[in-house]
N, C-alpha and C positions, 0 to 999 in steps of 0.2 A: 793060256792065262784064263782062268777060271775067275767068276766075280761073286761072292755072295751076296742076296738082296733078301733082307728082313725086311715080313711086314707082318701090320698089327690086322686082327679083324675080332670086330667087335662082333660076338654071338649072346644072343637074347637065348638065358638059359631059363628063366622065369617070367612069364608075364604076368605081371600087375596085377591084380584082379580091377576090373574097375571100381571107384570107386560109386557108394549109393545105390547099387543094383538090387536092392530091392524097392526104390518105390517109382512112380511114373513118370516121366518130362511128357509134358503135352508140348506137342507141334501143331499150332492151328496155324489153315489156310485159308485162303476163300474156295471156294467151289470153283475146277477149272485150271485152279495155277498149279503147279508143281511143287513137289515137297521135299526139301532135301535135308536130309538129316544127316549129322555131323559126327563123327565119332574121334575122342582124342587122337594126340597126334602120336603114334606107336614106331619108336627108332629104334628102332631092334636091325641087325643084319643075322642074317636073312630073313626081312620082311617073315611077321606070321600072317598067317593065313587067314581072313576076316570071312563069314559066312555072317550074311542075314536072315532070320526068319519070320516068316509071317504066325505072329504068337495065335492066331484064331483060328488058322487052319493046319499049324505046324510045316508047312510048306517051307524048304530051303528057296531064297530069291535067288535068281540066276539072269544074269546081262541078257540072255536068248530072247527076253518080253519084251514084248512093246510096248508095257505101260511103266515098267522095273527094269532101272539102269544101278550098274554100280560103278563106282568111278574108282581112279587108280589111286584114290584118297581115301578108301574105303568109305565114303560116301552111300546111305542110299539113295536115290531119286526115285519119286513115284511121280508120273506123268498124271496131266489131265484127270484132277480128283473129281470124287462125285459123290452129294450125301450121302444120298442110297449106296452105295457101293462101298465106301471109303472112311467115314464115319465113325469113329470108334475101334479101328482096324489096329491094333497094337503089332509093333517091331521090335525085335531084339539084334544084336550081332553077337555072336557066338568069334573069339578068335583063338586058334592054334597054334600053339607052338611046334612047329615041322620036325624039332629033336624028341625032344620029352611027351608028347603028343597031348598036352595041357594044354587045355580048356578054360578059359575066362569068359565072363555070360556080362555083359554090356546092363543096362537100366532100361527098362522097357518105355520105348520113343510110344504112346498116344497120340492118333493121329486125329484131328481134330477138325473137321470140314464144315467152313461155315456157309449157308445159302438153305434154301427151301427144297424140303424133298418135295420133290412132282405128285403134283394129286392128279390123277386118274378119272376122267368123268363120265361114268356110263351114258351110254349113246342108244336109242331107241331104234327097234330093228323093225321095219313096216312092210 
């Protein structure tokens, strides 16, 4: 006796482009805390493929840092910010469709770090 079993599966043949990807969302923090940035909620089967990039050095993010997490939410996290360092550092996520290899480019997330950057006080050598 033989049984047949239909089923449905839903394939993300196109994604979205997001919308507004051309002007900024600031994300301010304090100095110090963490910054997580959010990206809509994408129900496609099978999951497309989310990359983040660092827009001021063209850098792809990758989980392997220890300051740069991404979560299974396509989340990015930036740990422990810092004026000097962090300040003005723009992010995009770039995601893939795994069929059609389409490309949709996110709003660029402005990272916004509030606190005092460190003055430096020359020291007298005798």
């Amino acid at each position: 006796m033989s049984q047949t079993v239909q089923t449905t599966v839903v394939v993300c043949i196109d994604i979205v482009p997001f919308a507004n990807t051309t002007h900024q969302q600031l994300v301010t923090v304090n100095e110090g805390q963490a910054v997580i940035i959010n990206l809509p909620s994408l129900d496609c089967y099978p999951a497309p493929t989310v990359y983040w990039r660092n827009m001021l050095t063209g850098v792809l993010i990758t989980s392997g840092s220890q300051r740069y997490h991404l979560t299974l939410n396509n989340q990015l996290v930036i740990l422990s910010t810092r004026v000097n360092r962090d300040n003005g550092t723009a992010f995009r996520a770039e995601v893939r469709n795994i069929f059609t290899l389409e490309t949709s480019t996110s709003a660029t997330f402005l990272v916004t770090v509030n606190g005092e950057v460190p003055q430096f006080l020359a020291t007298d050598v005798m």
